[in-house]
C-alpha positions as CSV (number, residue, x, y, z in Angstrom):
1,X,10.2,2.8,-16.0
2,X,12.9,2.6,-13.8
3,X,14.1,6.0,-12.2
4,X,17.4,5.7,-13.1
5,X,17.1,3.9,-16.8
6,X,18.2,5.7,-19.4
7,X,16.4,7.6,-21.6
8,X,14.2,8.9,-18.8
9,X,14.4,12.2,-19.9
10,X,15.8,15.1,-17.1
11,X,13.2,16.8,-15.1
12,X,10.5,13.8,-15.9
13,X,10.4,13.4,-12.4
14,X,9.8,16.7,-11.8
15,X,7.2,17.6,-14.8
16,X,5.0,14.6,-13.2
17,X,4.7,15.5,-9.2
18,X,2.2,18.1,-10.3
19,X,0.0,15.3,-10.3
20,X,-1.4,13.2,-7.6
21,X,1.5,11.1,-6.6
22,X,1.4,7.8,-5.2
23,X,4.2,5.3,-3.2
24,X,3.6,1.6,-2.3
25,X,6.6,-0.8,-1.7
26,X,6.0,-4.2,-3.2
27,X,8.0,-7.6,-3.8
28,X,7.4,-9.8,-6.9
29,X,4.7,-11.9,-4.8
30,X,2.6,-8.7,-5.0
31,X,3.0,-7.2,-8.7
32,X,-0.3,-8.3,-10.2
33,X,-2.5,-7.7,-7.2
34,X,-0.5,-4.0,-7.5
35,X,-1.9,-3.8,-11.2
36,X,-5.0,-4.9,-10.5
37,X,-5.3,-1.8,-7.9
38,X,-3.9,0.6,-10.3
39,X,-6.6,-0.5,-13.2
40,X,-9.3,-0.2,-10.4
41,X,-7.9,3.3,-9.6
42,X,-8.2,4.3,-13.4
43,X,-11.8,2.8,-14.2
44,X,-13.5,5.0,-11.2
45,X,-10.8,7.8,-12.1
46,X,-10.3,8.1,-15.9
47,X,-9.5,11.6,-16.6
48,X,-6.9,12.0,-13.6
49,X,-3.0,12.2,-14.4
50,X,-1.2,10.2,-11.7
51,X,2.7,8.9,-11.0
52,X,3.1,5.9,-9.0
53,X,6.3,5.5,-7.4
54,X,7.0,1.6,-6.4
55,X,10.1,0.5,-4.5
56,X,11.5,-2.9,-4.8
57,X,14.5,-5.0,-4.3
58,X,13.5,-8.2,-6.0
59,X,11.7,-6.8,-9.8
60,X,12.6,-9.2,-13.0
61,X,12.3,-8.6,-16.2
62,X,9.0,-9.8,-16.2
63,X,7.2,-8.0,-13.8
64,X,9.2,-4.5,-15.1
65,X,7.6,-5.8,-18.9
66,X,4.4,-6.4,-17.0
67,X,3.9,-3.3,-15.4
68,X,5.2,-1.3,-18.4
69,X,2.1,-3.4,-20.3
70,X,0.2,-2.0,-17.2
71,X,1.0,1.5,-17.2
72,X,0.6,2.2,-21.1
73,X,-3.0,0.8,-20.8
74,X,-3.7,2.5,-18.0
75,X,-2.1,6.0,-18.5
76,X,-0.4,5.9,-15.1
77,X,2.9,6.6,-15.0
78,X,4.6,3.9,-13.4
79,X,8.5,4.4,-11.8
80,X,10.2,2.1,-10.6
81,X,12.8,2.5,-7.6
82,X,15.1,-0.1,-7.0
83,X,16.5,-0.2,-3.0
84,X,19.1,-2.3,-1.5
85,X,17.6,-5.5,-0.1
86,X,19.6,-4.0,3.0
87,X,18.5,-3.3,6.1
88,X,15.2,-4.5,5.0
89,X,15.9,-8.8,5.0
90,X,17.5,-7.9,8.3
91,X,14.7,-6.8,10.3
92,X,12.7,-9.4,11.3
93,X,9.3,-10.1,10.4
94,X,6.4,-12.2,11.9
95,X,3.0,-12.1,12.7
96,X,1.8,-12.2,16.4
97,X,5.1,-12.0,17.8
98,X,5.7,-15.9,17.6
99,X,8.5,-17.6,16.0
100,X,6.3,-19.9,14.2
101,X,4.9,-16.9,12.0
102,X,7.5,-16.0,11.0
103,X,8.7,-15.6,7.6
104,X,4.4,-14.6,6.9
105,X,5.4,-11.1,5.7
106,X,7.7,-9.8,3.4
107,X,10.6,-7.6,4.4
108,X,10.1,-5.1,1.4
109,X,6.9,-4.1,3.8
110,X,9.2,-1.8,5.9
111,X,9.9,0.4,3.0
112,X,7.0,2.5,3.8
113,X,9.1,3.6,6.9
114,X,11.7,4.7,4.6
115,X,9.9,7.0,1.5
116,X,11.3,9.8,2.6
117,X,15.1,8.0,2.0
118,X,14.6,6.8,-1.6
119,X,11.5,9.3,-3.1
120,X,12.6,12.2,-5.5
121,X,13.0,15.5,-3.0
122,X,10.5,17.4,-4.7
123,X,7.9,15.2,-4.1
124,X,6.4,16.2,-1.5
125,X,2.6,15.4,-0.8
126,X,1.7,11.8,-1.6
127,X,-1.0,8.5,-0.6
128,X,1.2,5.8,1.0
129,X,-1.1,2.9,-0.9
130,X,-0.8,-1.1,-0.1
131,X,-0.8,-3.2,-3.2
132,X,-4.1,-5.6,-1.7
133,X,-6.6,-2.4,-2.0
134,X,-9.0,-2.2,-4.9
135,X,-10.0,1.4,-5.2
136,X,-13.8,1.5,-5.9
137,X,-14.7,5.1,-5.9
138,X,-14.1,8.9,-7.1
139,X,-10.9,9.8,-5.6
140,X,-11.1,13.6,-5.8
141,X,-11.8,14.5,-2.7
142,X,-8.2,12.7,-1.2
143,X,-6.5,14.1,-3.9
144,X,-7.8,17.7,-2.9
145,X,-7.7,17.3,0.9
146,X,-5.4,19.3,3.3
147,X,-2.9,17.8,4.8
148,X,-2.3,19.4,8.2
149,X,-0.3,16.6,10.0
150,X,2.2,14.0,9.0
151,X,-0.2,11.5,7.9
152,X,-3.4,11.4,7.3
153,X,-4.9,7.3,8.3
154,X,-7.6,5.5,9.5
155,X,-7.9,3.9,12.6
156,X,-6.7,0.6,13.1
157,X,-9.1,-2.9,13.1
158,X,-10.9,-2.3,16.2
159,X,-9.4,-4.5,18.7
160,X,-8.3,-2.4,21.4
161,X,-5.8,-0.6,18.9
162,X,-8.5,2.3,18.3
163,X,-6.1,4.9,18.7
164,X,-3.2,3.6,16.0
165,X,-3.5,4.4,12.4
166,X,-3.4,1.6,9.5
167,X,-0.2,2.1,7.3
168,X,-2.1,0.7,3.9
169,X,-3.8,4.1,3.0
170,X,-2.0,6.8,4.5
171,X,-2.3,10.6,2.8
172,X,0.9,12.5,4.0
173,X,3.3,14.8,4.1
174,X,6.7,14.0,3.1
175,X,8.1,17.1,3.7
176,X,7.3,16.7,7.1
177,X,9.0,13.4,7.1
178,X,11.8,14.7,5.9
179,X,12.1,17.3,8.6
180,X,11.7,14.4,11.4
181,X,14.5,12.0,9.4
182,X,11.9,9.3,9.7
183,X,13.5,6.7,7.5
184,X,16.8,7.3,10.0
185,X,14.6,6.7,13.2
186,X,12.9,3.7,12.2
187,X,16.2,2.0,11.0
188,X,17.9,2.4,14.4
189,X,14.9,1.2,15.8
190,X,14.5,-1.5,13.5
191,X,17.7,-2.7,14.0
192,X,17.4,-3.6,17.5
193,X,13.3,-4.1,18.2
194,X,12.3,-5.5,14.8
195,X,11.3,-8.8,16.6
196,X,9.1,-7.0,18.8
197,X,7.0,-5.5,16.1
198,X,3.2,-7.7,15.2
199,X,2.6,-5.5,12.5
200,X,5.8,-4.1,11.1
201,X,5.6,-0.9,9.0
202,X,2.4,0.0,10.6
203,X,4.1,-1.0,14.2
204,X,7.1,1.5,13.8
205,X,5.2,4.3,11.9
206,X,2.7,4.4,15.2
207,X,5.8,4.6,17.8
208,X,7.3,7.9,16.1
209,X,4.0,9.3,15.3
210,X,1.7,8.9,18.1
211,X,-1.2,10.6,17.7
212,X,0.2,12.7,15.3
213,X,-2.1,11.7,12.6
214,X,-5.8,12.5,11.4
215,X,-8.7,10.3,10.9
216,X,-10.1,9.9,7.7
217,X,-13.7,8.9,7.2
218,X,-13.9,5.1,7.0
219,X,-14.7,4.8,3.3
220,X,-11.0,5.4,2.6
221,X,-9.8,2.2,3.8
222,X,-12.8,0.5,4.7
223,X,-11.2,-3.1,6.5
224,X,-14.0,-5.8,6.7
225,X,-13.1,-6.5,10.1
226,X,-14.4,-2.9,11.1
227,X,-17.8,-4.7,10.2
228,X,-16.8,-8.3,11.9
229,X,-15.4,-7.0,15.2
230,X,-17.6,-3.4,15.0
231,X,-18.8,-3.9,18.8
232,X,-15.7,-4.3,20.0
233,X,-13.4,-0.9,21.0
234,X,-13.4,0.9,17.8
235,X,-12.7,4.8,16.6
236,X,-16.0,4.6,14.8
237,X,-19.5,4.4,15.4
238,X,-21.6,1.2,14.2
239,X,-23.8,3.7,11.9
240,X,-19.9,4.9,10.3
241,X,-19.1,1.0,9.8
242,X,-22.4,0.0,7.9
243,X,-22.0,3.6,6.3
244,X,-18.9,2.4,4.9
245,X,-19.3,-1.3,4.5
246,X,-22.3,0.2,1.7
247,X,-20.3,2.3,-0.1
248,X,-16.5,2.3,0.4
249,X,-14.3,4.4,-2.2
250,X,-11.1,1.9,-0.7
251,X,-11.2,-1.7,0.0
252,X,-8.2,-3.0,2.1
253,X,-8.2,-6.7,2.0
254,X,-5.9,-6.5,5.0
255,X,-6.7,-9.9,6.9
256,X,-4.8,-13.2,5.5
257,X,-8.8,-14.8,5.4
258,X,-9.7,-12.2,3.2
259,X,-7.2,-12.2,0.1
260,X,-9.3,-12.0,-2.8
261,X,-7.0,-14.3,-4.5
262,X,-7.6,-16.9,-1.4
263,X,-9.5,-19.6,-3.8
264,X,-12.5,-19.8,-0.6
265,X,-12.5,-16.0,0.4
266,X,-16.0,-14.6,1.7
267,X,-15.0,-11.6,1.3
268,X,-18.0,-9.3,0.4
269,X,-16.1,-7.5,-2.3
270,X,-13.9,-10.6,-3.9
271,X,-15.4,-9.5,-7.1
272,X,-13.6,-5.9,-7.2
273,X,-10.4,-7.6,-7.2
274,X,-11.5,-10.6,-9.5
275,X,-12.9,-8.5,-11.7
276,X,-10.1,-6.2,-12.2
277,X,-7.5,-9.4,-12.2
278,X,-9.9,-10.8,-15.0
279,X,-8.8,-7.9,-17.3
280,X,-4.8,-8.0,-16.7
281,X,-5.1,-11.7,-18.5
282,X,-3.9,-10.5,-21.7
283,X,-1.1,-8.4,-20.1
284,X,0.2,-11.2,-18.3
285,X,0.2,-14.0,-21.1
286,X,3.8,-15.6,-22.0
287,X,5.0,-13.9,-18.8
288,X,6.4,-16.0,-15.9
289,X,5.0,-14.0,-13.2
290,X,4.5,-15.1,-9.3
291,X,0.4,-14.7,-9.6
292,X,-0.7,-15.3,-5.8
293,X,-3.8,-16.6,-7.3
294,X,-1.8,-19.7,-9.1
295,X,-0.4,-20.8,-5.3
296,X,-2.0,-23.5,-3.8
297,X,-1.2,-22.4,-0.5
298,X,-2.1,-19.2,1.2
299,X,-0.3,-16.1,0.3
300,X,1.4,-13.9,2.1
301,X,-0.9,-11.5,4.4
């Protein structure tokens, strides 16, 4: 499970990047809304092999035993990465850029700005994937698509940010990172404009990139707020966001307001994630797991 416990054989690593290969970076807050994307990702994709690659700092025992439960059920291979907890509770983190937000996200979000430090060399194409996404669709297309820039994103949520990617679905090149040390640039930069940032990972990754990026089509990380704020600025036309409200292949529940485990959400597809939470029950039982749908307060966005 882990990539350095023993008894992984040598060249496991290796004998598994010939499949589609995913990365998300995840606390313990975040573990069972992770499986419940992974067993949404198998039930619209059952015949596909697939490693997924998570890096923590703050795994138990529990969550590894969890996700262990999780990945022989599912047939995804499942490694775990364990990073120091350095620089990453250093930078700061906070929504809006107000000091009363902050603490709202977790540190371990700034990993995605550093996949290129802790992933196995020869991986080298991968989908950057946020744990509060329920996959609802074929995936075969993304897993066959060319990559022909360092990542491969959606546009933002269409508030005058039409022109920045969003870091929770990114197809991309890590090759490419490698070549532009991105995990060194966003540390320096982290380590002296973290307070700046309103949106973290996704802040930094859009200051080295630019517009070095593509646009997907909508349906790979379809945002309700596309649909709520749809005549405001936005990278797609109105017909693209009802196109892809109808029949999205990745839900992001990115807003805080839209958790699916939020007891009150209204979000349209709350049932995706319930659904697939529903069958993790038996995986989960004598298990002392941090199950954001247990807090009676909101979690985390």
């Amino acid at each position: 499970m882990d990539s350095n416990t023993p008894g992984l054989a040598p060249g496991a690593l290796r004998q598994e990047l010939v499949r589609p290969v995913l990365a998300s970076a995840i606390d313990r807050d975040y573990v069972v809304p992770y499986a419940a994307m992974l067993t949404s990702l198998r039930e619209h994709n059952p015949h596909v092999g697939v490693a997924a690659f998570v890096l923590h700092y703050d795994l138990v025992e529990d969550d590894r035993r969890f996700l262990e439960a999780v990945s022989d059920r599912t047939g995804i291979d499942i490694i775990l990465i364990r990073i120091p907890a350095f620089p990453f509770r250093s930078f700061t983190t906070r929504r809006h850029n107000t000091i009363a937000g902050k603490g709202n996200m977790s540190p371990i979000s700034y990993a995605k700005a550093f996949l290129d430090r802790f992933l196995p060399t020869d991986v080298g194409r991968l989908l950057c994937i946020d744990a509060d996404i329920i996959v609802n669709g074929d995936m075969a297309e993304i897993w066959q698509m060319d990559v022909t820039s360092p990542v491969m994103a959606v546009a933002n949520i269409p508030r005058a940010h039409s022109h920045q990617f969003n870091s929770g679905f990114m197809l991309l090149d890590l090759a490419e990172w490698r070549r532009w040390e991105i995990a060194d640039i966003a540390e320096r930069f982290l380590a002296r404009y973290s307070d700046s940032l309103h949106s973290h990972d996704q802040h930094v990754l859009n200051l080295i990139f630019k517009d070095r990026w593509q646009r997907l089509d909508l349906k790979w990380n379809y945002i309700e707020e596309h649909f709520r704020l749809r005549k405001n600025q936005s990278a797609y036309s109105e017909a693209e966001v009802i196109a892809a409200r109808e029949a999205p292949i990745i839900v992001h529940f990115a807003a805080g307001s839209a958790k699916p485990w939020h007891r009150h959400s209204r979000h349209p597809r709350v049932d995706l994630y319930r659904s697939c939470r529903a069958k993790l029950q038996p995986l989960m039982a004598g298990l002392a797991l941090k199950d954001p749908q247990d807090q009676r307060w909101p979690s985390r966005s």
